[in-house]
N, C-alpha and C positions, 0 to 999 in steps of 0.2 A: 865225855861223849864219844871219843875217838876210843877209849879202851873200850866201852859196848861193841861198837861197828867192830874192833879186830879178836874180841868176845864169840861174836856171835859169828865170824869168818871163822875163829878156829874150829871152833864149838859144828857148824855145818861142812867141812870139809874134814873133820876127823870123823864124824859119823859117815861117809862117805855119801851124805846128800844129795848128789853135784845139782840135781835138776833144784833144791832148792835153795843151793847156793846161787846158782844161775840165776833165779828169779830175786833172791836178795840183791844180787850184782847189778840186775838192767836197773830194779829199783833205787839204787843206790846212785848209779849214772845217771836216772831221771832226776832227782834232789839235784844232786850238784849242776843240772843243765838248766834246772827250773831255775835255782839261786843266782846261775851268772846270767840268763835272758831278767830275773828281776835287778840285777847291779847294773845290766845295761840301759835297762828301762829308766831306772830314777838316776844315772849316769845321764840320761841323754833329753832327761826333764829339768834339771839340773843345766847343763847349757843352753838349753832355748830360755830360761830363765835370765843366764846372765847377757844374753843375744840380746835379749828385749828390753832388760837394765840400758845398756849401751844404747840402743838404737833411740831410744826414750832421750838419753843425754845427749846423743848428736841431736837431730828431731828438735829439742828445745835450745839446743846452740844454734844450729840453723833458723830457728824461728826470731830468736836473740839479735842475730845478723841482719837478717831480715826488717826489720824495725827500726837496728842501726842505719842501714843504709837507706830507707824510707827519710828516715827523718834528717839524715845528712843532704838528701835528696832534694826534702821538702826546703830544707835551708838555704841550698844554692840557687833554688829557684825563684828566694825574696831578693 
């Protein structure tokens, strides 16, 4: 894939293209800007994922606690 892309760089700057080079070029900086806004996207779907794992296991720790001390509660109260 990499030897097409400097294929097709050599290929439009020996024929002295530039304006189609240029347009190969922006296009080219669009892909790679598209590809890292999607790595950051499922990068950052990916954390809220594991945020909400955790939050879930405290959340049922606290609720766990909660119970405990209810019912330690209810015991000192007989």
């Amino acid at each position: 894939m990499i030897k097409l892309f400097r294929n097709i760089h050599k290929n439009l700057l020996n024929e002295g293209k530039t304006s189609k080079y240029l347009k190969y070029a922006i296009g080219e900086i669009i892909l790679v800007v598209i590809g890292i806004l999607i790595a950051l996207s499922i990068n950052n779907w990916n954390e809220l994922q594991k945020n909400s794992i955790e939050e879930k296991a405290i959340l049922e720790s606290l609720d766990e606690n909660f119970i405990l001390a209810k019912i330690q509660s209810e015991l000192k109260n007989k």
